[in-house]
PDBQT receptor file of N, H, CA, C and O in Angstrom, charges set to zero:
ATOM      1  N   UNK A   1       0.842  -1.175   0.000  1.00  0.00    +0.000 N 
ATOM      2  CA  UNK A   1       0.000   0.000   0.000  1.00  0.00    +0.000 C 
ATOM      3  C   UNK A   1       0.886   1.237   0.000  1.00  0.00    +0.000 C 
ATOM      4  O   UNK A   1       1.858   1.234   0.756  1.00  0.00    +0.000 OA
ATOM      5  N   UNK A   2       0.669   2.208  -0.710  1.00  0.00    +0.000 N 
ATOM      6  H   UNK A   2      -0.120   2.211  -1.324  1.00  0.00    +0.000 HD
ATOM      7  CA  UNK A   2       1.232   3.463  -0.800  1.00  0.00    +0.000 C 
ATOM      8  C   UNK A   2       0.262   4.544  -0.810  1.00  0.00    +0.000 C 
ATOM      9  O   UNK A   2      -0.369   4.566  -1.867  1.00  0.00    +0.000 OA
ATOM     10  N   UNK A   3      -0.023   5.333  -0.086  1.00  0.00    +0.000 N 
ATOM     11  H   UNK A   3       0.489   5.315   0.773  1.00  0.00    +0.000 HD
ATOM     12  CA  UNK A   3      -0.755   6.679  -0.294  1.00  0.00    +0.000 C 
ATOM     13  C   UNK A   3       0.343   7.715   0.211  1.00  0.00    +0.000 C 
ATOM     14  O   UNK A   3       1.239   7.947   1.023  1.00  0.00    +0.000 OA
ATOM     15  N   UNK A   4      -0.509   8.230  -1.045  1.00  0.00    +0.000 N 
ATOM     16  H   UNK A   4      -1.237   8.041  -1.704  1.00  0.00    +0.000 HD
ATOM     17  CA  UNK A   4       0.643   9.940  -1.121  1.00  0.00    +0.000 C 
ATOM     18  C   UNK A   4      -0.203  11.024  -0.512  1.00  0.00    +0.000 C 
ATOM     19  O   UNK A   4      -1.324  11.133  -0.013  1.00  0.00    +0.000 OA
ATOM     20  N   UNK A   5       0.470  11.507  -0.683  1.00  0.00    +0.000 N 
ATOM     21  H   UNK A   5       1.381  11.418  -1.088  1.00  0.00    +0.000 HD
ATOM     22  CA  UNK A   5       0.167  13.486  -0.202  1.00  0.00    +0.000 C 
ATOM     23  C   UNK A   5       1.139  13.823  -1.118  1.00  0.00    +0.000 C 
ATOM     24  O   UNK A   5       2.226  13.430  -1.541  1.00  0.00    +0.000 OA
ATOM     25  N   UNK A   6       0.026  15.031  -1.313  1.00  0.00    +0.000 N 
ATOM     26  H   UNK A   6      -0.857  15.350  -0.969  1.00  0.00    +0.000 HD
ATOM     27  CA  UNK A   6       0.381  15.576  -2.731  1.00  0.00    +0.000 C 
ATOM     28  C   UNK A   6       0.867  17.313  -2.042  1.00  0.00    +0.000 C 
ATOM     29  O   UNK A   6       0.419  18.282  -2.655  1.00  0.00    +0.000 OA
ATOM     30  N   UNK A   7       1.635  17.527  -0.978  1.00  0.00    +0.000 N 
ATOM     31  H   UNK A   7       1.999  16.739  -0.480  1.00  0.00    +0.000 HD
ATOM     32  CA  UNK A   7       2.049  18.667  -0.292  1.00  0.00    +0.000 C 
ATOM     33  C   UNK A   7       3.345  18.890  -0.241  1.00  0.00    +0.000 C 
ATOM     34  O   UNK A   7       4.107  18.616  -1.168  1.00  0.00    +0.000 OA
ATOM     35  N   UNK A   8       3.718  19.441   0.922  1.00  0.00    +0.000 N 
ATOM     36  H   UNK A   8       3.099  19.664   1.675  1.00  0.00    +0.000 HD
ATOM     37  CA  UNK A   8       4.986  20.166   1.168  1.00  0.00    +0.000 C 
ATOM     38  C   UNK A   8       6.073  19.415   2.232  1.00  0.00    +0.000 C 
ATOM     39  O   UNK A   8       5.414  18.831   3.092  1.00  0.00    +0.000 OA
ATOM     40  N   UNK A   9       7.139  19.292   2.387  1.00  0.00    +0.000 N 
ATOM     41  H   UNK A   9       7.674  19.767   1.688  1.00  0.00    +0.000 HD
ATOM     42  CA  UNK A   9       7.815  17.942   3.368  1.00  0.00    +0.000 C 
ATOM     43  C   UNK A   9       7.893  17.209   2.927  1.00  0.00    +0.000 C 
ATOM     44  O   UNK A   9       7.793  16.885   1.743  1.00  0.00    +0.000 OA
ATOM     45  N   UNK A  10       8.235  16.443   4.371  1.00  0.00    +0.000 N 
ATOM     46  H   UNK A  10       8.316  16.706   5.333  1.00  0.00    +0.000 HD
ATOM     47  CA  UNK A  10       8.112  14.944   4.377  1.00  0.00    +0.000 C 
ATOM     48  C   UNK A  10       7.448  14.085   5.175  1.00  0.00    +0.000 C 
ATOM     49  O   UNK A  10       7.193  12.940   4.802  1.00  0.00    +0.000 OA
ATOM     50  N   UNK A  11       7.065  14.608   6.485  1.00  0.00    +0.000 N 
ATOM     51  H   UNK A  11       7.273  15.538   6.788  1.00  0.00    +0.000 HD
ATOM     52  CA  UNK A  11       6.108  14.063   7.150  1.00  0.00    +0.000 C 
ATOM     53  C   UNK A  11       5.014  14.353   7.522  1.00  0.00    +0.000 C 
ATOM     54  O   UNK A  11       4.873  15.205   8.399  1.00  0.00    +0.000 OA
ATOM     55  N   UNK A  12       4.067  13.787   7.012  1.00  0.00    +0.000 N 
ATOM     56  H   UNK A  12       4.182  13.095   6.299  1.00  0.00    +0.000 HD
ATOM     57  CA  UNK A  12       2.750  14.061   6.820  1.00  0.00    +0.000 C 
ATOM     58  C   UNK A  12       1.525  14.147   7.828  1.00  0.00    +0.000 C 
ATOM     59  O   UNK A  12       0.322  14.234   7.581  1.00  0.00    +0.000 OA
ATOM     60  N   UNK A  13       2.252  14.092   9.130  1.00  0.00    +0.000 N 
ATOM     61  H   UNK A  13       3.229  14.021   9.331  1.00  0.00    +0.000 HD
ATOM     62  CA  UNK A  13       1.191  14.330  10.336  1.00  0.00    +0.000 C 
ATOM     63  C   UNK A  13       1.935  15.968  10.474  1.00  0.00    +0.000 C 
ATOM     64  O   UNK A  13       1.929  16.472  11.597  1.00  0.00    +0.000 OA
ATOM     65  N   UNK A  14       2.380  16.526   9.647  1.00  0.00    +0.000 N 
ATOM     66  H   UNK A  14       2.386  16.116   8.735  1.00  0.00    +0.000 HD
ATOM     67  CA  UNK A  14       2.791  18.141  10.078  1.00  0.00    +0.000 C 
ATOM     68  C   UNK A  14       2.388  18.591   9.254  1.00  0.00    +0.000 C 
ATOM     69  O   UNK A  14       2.344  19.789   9.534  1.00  0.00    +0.000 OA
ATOM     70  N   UNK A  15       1.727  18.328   7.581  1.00  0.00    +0.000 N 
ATOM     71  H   UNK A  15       1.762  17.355   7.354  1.00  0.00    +0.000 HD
ATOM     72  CA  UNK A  15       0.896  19.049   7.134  1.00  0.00    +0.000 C 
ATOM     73  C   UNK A  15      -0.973  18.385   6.909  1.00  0.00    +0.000 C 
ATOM     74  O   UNK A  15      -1.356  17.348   6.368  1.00  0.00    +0.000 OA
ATOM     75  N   UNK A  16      -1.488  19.102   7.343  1.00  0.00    +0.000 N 
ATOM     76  H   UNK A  16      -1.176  19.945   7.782  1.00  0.00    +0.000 HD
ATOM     77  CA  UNK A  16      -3.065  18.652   7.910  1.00  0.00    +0.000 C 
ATOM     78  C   UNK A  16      -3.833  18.627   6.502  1.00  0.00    +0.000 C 
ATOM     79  O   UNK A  16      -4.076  19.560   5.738  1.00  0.00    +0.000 OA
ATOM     80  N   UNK A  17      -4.135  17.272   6.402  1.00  0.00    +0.000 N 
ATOM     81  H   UNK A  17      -3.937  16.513   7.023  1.00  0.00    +0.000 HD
ATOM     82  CA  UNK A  17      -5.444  16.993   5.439  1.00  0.00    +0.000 C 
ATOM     83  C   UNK A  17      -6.553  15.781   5.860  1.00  0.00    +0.000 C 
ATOM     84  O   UNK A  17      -6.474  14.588   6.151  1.00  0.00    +0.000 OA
ATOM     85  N   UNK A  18      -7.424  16.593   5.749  1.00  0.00    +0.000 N 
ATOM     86  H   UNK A  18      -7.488  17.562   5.512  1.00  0.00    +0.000 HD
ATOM     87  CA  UNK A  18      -8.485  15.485   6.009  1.00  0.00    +0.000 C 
ATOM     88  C   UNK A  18      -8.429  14.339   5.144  1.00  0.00    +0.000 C 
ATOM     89  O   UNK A  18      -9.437  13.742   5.525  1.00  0.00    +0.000 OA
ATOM     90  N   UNK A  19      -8.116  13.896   4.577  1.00  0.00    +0.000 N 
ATOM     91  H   UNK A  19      -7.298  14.381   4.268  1.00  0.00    +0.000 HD
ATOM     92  CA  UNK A  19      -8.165  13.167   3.267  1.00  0.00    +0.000 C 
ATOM     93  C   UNK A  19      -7.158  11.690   3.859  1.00  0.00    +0.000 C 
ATOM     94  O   UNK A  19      -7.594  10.544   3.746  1.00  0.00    +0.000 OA
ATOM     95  N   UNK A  20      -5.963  11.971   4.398  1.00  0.00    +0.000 N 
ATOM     96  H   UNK A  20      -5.610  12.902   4.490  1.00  0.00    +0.000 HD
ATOM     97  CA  UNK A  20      -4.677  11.072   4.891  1.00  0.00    +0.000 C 
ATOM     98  C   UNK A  20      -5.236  10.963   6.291  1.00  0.00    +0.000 C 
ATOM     99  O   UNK A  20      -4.751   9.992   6.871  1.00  0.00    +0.000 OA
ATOM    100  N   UNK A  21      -6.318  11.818   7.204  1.00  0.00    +0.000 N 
ATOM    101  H   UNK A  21      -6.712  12.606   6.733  1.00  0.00    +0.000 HD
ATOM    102  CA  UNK A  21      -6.542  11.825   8.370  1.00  0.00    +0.000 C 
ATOM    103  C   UNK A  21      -7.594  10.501   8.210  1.00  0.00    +0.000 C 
ATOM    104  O   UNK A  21      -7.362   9.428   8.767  1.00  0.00    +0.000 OA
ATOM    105  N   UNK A  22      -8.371  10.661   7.659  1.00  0.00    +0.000 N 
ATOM    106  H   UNK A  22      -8.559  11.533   7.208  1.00  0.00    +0.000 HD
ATOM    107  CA  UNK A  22      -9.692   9.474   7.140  1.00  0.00    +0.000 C 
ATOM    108  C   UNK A  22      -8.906   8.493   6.869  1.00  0.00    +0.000 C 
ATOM    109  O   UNK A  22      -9.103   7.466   7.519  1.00  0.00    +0.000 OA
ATOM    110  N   UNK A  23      -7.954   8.491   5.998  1.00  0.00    +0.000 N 
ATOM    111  H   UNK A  23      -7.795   9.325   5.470  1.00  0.00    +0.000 HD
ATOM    112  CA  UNK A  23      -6.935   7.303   5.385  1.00  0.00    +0.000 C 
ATOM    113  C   UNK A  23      -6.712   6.364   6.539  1.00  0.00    +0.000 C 
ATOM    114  O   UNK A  23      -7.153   5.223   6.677  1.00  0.00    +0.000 OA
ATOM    115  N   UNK A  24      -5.912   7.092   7.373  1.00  0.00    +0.000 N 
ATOM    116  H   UNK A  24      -5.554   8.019   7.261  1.00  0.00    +0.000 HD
ATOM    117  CA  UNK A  24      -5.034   6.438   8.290  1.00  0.00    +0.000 C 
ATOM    118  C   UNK A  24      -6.451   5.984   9.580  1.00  0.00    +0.000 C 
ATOM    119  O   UNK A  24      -6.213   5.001  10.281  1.00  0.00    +0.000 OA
ATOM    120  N   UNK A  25      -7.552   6.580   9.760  1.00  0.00    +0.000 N 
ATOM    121  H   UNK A  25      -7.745   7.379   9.190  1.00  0.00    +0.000 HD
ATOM    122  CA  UNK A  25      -8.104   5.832  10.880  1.00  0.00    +0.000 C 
ATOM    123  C   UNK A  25      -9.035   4.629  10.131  1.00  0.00    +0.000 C 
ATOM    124  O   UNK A  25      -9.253   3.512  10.600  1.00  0.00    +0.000 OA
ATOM    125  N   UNK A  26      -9.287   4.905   9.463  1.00  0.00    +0.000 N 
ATOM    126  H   UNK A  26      -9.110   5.812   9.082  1.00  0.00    +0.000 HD
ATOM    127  CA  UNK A  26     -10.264   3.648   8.547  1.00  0.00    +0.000 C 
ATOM    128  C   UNK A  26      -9.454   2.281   8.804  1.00  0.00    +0.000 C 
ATOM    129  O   UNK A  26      -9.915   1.274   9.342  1.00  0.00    +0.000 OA
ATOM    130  N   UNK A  27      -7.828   2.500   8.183  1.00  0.00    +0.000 N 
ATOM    131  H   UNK A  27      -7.453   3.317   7.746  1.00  0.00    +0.000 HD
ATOM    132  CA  UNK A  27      -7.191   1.613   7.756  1.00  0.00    +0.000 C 
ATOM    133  C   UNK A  27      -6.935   1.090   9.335  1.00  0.00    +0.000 C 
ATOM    134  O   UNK A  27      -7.251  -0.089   9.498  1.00  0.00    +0.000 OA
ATOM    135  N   UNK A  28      -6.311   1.914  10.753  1.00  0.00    +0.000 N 
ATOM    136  H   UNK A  28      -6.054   2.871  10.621  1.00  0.00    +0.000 HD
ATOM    137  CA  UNK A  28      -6.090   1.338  12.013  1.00  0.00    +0.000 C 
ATOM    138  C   UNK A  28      -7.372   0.737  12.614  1.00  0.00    +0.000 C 
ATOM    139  O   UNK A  28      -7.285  -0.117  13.496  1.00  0.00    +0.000 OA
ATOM    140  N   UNK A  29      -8.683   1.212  12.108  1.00  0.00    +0.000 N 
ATOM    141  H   UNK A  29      -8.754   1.906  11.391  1.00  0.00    +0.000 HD
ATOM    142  CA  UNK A  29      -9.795   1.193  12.975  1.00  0.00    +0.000 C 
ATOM    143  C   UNK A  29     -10.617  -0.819  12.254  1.00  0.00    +0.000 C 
ATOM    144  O   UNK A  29     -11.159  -1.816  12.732  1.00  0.00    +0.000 OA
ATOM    145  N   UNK A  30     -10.161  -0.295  10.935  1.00  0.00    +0.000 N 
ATOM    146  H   UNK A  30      -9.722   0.515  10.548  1.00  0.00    +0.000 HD
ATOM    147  CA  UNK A  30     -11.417  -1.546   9.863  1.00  0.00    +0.000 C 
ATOM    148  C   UNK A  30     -10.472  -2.109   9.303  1.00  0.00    +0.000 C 
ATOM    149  O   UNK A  30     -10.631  -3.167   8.695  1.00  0.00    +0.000 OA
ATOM    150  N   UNK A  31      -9.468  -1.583   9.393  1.00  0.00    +0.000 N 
ATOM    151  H   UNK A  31      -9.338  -0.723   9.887  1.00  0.00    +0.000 HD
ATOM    152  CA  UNK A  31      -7.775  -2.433   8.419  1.00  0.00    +0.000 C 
ATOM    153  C   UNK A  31      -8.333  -2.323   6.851  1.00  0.00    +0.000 C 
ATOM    154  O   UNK A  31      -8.458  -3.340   6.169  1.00  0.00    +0.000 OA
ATOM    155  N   UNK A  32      -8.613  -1.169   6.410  1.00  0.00    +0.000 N 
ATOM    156  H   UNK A  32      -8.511  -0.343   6.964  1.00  0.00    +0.000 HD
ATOM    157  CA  UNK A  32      -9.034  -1.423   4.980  1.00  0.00    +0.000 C 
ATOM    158  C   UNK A  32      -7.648  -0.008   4.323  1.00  0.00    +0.000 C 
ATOM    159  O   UNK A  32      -7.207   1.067   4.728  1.00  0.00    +0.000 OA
ATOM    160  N   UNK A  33      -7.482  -0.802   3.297  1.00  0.00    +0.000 N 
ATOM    161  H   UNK A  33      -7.840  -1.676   2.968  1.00  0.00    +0.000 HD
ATOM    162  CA  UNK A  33      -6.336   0.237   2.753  1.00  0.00    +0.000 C 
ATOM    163  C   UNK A  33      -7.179   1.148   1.464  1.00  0.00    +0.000 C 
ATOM    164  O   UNK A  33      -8.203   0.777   0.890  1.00  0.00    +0.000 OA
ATOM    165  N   UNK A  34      -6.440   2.379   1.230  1.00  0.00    +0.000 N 
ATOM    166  H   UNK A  34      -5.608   2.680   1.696  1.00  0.00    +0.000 HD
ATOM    167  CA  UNK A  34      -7.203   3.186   0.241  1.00  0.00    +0.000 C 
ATOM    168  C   UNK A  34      -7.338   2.128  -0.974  1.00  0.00    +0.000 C 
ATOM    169  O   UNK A  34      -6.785   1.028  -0.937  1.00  0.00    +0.000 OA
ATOM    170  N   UNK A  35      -8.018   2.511  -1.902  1.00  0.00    +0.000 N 
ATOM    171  H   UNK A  35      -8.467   3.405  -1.932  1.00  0.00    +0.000 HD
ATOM    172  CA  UNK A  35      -7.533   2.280  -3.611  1.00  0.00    +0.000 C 
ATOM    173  C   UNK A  35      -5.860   2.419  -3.665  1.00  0.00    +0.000 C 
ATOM    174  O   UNK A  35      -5.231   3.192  -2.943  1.00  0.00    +0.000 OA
ATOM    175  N   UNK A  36      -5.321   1.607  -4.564  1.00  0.00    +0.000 N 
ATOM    176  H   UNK A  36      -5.832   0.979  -5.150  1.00  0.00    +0.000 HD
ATOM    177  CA  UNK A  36      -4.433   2.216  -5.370  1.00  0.00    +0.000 C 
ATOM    178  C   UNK A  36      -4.446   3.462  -6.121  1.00  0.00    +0.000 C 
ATOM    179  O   UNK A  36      -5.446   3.923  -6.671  1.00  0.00    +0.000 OA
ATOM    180  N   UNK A  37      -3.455   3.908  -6.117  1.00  0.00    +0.000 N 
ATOM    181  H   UNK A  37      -2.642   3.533  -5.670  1.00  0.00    +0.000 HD
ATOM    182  CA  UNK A  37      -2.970   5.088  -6.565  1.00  0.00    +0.000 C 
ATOM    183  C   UNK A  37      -3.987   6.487  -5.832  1.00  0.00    +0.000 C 
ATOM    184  O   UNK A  37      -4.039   7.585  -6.386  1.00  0.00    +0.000 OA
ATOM    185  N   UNK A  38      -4.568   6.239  -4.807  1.00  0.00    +0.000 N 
ATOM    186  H   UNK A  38      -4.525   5.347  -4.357  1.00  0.00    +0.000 HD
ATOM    187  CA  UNK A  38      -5.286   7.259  -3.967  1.00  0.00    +0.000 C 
ATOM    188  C   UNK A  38      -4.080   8.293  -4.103  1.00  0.00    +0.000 C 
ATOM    189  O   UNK A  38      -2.967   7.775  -4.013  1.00  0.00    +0.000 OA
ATOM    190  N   UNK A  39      -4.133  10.056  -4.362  1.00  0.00    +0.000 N 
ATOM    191  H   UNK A  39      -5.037  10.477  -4.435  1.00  0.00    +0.000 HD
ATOM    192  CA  UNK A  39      -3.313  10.862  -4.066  1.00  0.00    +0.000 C 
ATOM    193  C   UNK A  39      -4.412  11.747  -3.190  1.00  0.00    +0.000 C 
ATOM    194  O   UNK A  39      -5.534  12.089  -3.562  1.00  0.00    +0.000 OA
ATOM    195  N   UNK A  40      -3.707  12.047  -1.802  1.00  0.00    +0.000 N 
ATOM    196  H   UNK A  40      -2.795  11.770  -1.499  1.00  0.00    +0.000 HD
ATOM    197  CA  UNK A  40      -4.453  12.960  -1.320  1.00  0.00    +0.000 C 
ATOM    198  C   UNK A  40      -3.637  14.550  -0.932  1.00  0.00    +0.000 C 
ATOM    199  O   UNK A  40      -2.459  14.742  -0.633  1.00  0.00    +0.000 OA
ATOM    200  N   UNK A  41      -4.710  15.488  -1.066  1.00  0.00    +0.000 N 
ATOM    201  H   UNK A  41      -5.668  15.333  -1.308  1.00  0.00    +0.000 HD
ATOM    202  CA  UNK A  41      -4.369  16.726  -0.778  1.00  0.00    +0.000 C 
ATOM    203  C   UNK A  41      -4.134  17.461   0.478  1.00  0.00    +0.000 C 
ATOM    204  O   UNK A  41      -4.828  17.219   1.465  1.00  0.00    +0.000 OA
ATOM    205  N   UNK A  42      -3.185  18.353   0.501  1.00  0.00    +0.000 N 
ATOM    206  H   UNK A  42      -2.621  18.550  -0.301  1.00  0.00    +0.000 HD
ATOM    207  CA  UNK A  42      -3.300  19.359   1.767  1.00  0.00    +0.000 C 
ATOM    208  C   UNK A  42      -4.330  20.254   2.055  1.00  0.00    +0.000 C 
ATOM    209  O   UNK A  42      -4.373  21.287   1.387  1.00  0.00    +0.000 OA
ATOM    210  N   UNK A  43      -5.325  20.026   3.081  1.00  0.00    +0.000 N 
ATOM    211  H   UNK A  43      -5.290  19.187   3.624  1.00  0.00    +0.000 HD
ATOM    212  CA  UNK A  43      -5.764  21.310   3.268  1.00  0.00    +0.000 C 
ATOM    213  C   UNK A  43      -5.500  22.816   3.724  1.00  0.00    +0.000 C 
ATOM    214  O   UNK A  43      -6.258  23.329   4.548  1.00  0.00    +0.000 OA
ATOM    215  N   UNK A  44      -4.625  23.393   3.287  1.00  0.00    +0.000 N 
ATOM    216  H   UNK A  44      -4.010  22.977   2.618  1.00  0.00    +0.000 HD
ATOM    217  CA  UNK A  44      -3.831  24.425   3.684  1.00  0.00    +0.000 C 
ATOM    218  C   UNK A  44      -2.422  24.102   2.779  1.00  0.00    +0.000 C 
ATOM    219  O   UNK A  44      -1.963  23.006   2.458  1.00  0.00    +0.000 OA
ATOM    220  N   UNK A  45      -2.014  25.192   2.548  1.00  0.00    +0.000 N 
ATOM    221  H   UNK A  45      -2.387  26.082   2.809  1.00  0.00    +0.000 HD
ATOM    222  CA  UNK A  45      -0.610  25.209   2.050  1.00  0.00    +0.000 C 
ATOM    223  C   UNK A  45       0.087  26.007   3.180  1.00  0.00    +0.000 C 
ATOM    224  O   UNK A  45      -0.550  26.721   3.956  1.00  0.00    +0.000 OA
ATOM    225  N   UNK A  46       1.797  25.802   3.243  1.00  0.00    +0.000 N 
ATOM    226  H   UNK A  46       2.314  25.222   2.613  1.00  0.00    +0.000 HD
ATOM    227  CA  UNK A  46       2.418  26.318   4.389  1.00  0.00    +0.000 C 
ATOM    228  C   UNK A  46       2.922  27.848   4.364  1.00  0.00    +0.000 C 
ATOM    229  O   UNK A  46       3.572  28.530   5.155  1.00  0.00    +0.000 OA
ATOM    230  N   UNK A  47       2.376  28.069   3.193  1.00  0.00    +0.000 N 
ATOM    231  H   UNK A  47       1.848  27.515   2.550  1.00  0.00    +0.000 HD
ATOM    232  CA  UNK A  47       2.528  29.977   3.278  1.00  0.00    +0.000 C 
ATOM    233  C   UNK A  47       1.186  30.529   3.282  1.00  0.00    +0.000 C 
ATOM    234  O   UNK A  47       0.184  29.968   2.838  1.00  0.00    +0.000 OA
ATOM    235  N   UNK A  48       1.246  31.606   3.788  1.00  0.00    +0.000 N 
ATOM    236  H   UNK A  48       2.059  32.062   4.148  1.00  0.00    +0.000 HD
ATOM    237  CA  UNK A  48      -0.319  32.711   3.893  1.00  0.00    +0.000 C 
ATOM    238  C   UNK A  48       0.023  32.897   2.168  1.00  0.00    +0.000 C 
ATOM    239  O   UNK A  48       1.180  32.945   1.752  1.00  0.00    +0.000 OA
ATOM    240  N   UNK A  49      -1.170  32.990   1.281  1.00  0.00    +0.000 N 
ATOM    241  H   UNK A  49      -2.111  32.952   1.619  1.00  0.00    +0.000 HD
ATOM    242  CA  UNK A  49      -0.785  33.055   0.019  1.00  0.00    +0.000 C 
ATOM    243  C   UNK A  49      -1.339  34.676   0.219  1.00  0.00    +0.000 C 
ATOM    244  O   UNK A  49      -1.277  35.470  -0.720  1.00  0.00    +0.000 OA
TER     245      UNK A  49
């Protein structure tokens, strides 16, 4: 299994998306892994634009 984040870094509990947040409890809670090739997004980028 591989899911991405499609953001900024490298570790992905320091930039916040709901998307990898859902990911990761589904998968600890029901053990179900995304789709393949799932890319998920940041909600927020790390500069005030």
């Amino acid at each position: 299994m591989l899911l991405t984040l499609d953001g900024y870094g490298h570790p992905s509990y320091q930039v916040p998306s709901a998307c990898m947040d859902a990911a990761r409890v589904t998968f600890l809670v029901d053990l179900v892994t995304p789709p393949p090739g799932t890319v998920c997004q940041p909600d927020e980028t790390p500069f005030p634009q």
